[in-house]
C-alpha positions, 0 to 999 in steps of 0.5 A, spaced: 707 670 592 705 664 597 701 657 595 703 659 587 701 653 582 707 649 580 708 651 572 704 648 568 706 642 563 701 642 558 701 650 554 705 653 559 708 660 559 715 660 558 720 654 557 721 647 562 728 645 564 729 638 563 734 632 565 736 626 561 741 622 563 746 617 558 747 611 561 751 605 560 752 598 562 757 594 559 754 595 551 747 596 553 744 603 554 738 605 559 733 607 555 724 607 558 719 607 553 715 614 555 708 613 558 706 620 556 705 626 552 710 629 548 713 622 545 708 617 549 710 611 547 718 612 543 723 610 547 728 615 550 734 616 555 731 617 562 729 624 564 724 629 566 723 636 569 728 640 573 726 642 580 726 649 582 733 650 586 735 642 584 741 643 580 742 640 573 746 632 575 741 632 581 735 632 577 738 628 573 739 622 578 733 623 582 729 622 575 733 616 572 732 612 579 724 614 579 723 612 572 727 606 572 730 605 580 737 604 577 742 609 581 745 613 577 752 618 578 750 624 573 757 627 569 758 633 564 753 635 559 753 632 552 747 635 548 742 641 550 736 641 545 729 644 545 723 640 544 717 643 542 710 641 540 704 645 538 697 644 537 692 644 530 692 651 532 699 653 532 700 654 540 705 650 544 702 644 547 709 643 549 716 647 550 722 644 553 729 646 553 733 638 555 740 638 558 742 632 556 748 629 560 752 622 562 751 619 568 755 613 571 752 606 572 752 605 580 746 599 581 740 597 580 735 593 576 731 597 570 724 597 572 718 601 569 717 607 574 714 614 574 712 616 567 716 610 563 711 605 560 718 601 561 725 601 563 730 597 560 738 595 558 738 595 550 743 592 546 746 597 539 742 591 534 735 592 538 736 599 538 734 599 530 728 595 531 725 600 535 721 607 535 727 611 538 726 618 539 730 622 534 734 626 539 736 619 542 738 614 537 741 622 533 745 624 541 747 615 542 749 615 534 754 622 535 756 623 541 758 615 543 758 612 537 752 607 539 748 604 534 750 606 528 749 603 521 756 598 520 
């Protein structure tokens, strides 16, 4: 089929793929503060949808850079989970399959971009004062020994 409508984000018929990227800089994270539906305005590691035919560390790079313009070299997973939303009426609103993975510091200055409400290095005491998102502050906390309570 030829001129087919990309997959829709919003009650979609089968589960997106998508990128998050785990970057750090010194003893701050990046995080950007989400302008849209689902998580609109927690703060996040960057990421978003996978491209067809772009692979997983590709999406990854292409997506921090567009939501914050900082270049990024994207690693090995360090978390896969689901995120799925469903409406008053019990259908999914939302359903994506998430590969998070760690990502190297290149350049760059954070800066709000794409669908980031804002972008920006965030130090282990300010992550306690924000609303994070569970995924986020459950992935810094296990997997990189960020922000855990002392």
């Amino acid at each position: 089929m030829k001129n087919q409508s990309p997959p829709s984000r919003i009650y979609p018929d089968a589960p997106r793929p998508a990128v998050g990227a785990v970057v750090f800089k010194g003893n701050a994270v990046l995080l950007v503060r989400r302008g849209n539906s689902p998580s609109r305005g927690t703060w996040a590691i960057p990421g978003g949808s996978v491209r067809l035919g772009e692979t997983l560390r590709a999406a990854a790079e292409r997506e921090v850079l567009e939501e914050t313009g900082v270049v990024v070299r994207a690693g090995d997973p360090v978390l896969v989970f689901e995120a799925i939303e469903k409406d008053h009426r019990g259908a999914v609103k939302y359903h994506y399959v998430i590969v998070d993975l760690a990502a190297e510091y290149v350049s760059g200055v954070p800066r709000a971009g794409d669908d980031a409400a804002d972008a920006c290095w965030i130090g282990e005491d300010a992550l306690g004062r924000l609303p994070v998102n569970p995924a986020t502050r459950r992935l810094l906390s296990e997997k990189f020994n960020f922000g855990k309570p002392a």
